[in-house]
N, C-alpha and C positions, 0 to 999 in steps of 0.2 A: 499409206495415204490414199490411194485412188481407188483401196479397197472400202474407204470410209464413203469414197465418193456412191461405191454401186449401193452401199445399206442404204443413202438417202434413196437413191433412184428404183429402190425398192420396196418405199413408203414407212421406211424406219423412221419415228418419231424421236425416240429417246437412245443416250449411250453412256453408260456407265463404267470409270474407270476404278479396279479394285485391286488386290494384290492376293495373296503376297503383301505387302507394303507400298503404293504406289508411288509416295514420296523419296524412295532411293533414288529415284532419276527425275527432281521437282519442274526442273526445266521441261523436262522432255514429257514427262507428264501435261505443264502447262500450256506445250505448244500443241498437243496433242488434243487438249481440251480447246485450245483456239480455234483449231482449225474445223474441229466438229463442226463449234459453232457458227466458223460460216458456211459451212452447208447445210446449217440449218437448221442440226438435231438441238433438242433441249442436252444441258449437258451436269452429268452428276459425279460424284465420286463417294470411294469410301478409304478412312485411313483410320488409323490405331491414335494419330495426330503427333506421335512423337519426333517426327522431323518437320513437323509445319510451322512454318516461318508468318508472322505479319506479309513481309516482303513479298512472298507471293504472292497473297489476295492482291496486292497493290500493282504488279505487272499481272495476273492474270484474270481476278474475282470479277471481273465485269462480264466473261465468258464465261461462268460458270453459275448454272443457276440451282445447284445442291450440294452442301458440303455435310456427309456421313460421317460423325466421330463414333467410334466404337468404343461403348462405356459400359462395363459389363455390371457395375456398383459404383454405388456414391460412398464405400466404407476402403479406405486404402489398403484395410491387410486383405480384406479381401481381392482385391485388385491383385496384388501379388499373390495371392494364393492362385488366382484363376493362370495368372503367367503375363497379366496387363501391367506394366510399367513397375517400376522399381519404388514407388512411392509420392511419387507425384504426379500421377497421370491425372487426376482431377482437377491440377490446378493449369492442365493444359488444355483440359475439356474448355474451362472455362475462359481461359482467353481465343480459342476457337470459337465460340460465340457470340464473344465481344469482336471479335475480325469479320464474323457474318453480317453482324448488324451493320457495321461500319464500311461493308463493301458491298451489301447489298445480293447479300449469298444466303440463299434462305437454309436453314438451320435442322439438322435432324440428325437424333441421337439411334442408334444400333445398338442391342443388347442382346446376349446368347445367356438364357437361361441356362442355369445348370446344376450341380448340387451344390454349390456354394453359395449362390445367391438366390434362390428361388424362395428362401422364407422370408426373403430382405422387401420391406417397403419402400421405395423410391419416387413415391407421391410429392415431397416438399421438394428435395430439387429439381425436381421436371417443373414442379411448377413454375420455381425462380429462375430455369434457362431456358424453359419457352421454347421447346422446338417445335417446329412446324407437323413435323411426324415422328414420330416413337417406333422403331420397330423391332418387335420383339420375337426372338428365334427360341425356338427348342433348340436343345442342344441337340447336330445328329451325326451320327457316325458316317463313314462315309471308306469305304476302301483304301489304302495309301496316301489320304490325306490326313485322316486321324487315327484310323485304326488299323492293323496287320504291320505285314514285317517290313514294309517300303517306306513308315507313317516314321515325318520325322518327329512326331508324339501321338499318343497312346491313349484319347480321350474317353476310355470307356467307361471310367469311374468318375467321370462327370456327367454322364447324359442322367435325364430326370425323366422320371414316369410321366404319361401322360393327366393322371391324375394330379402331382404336382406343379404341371403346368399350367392347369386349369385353376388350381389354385392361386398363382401367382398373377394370371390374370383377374381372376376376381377380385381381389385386393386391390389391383388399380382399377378399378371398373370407373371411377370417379374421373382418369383421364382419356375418356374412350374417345372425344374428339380426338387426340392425337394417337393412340396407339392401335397398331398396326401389328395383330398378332401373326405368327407364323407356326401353325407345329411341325411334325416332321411331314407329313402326309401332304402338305402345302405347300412344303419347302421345297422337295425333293426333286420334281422334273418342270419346276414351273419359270424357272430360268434360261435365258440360253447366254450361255457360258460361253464365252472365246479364250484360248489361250494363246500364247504366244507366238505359236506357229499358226496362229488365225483357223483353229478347229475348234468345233463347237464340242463340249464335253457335254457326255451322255451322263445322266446318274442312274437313269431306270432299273440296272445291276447291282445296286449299292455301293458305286465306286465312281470315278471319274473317267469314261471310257472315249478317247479321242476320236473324234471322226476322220474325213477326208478333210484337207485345208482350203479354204474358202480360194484362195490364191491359185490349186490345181482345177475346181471344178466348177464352182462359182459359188453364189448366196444360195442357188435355188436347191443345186443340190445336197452341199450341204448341210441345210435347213433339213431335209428327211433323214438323214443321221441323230440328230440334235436329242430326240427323247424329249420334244417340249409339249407339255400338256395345255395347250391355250384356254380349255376350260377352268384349269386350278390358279391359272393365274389372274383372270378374272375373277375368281372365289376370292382370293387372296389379297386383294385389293390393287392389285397392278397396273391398273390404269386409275391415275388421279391428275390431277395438272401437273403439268412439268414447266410449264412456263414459269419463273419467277417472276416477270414481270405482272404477272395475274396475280401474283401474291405477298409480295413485299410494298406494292403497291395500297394493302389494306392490311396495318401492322395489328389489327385488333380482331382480325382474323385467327384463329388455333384450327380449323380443319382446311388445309388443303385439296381434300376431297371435292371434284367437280360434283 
């Protein structure tokens, strides 16, 4: 907690909470998103949605001004193919949007291209769920998180050429207010990553490499650990409003984009 305090005092804007599955501990997640936001940060998250309850938005959606579901297809065998829910994950997307509307949590779908879904159109239900932003990933490898002997799976036979990701984009070219491409080149050092021990993971290796914890050394130095490219993520479109109140505010709005 008083580490959250120094990121405001260090002119952090934004804090995003992800997993892993960040809904295993919804409470603790929720207080943690509270308390962001009274100091101030805009506050987001991302989850797979399969333990997201109504109930929460209701104690906590008033602090939260982005809810990420990760939807990798609108076609359910596909969903299972990729390793997304057991057959119902769609119809949990869409009561997560029906919760955003109704608590005032602005709305944005996450998609990981990959060989499974990359010839797949997904133009009519984006249009009928309306999210605020679209973001769309290459699929990328990444050292003992999906690839090698430490990986608790083995994603190699899903990453997609760069060629067919450009293809998957242009097929949506019609929802370009919302989508928010990512390839790997984009992807890869333009975050700064915390883990649990409050270190920032490097990816510049092609792997996830921990630094010092923010707890022994502070933010500042830390941060030179980090591997974060501040150029790529302005490319990438990393700075947009974070405010919901600037944007739920005008529901006939589709780009978020300041």
């Amino acid at each position: 907690v008083s580490t959250q305090s120094t990121w405001g005092e260090k002119g952090m804007q934004k804090i995003n909470f992800s997993g892993g599955e960040p809904f295993l501990k919804p409470d603790y997640l929720g207080e943690l998103v509270r308390y962001s936001k009274e100091l101030g940060l805009n506050t987001s998250l991302v989850s797979n949605g399969s333990l997201v309850k109504e109930d929460w938005f209701q104690k906590y959606g008033n602090d939260l001004d982005y809810f990420a579901v990760s939807c990798d297809s609108f076609i359910e065998e596909t969903n299972k193919l990729i390793g997304r829910g057991k057959g119902n994950h769609l119809a949990q997307v869409i009561n997560i949007q029906k919760w955003c509307e109704e608590y005032d949590v602005v709305f944005k779908i996450n998609s990981v291209i990959n060989i499974h879904n990359w010839q797949e159109d997904m133009t009519k239900p984006l249009q009928i769920l309306k999210p605020k932003r679209w973001k769309v990933f290459q699929c990328l490898l990444l050292d003992t998180e999906n690839i090698g002997t430490e990986a608790l799976r083995n994603a190699k036979d899903l990453v997609v050429t760069n060629n067919q990701f450009q293809n998957f984009l242009r097929r949506h070219s019609s929802l370009k207010q919302i989508l928010v491409p990512e390839s790997n080149s984009h992807m890869k050092d333009s975050y700064l990553i915390l883990d649990e021990n409050m270190r920032f993971l490097n990816c510049q290796t092609g792997g996830k490499k921990p630094g010092p914890s923010i707890l022994d050394v502070g933010v500042e130095e830390a941060l030179t650990h980090a591997g974060f490219d501040w150029e790529i993520f302005k490319q990438r479109g990393g700075i947009y409003t974070y405010d919901k109140k600037l944007i739920v505010r005008d529901q006939s709005s589709t780009n978020p984009s300041a």
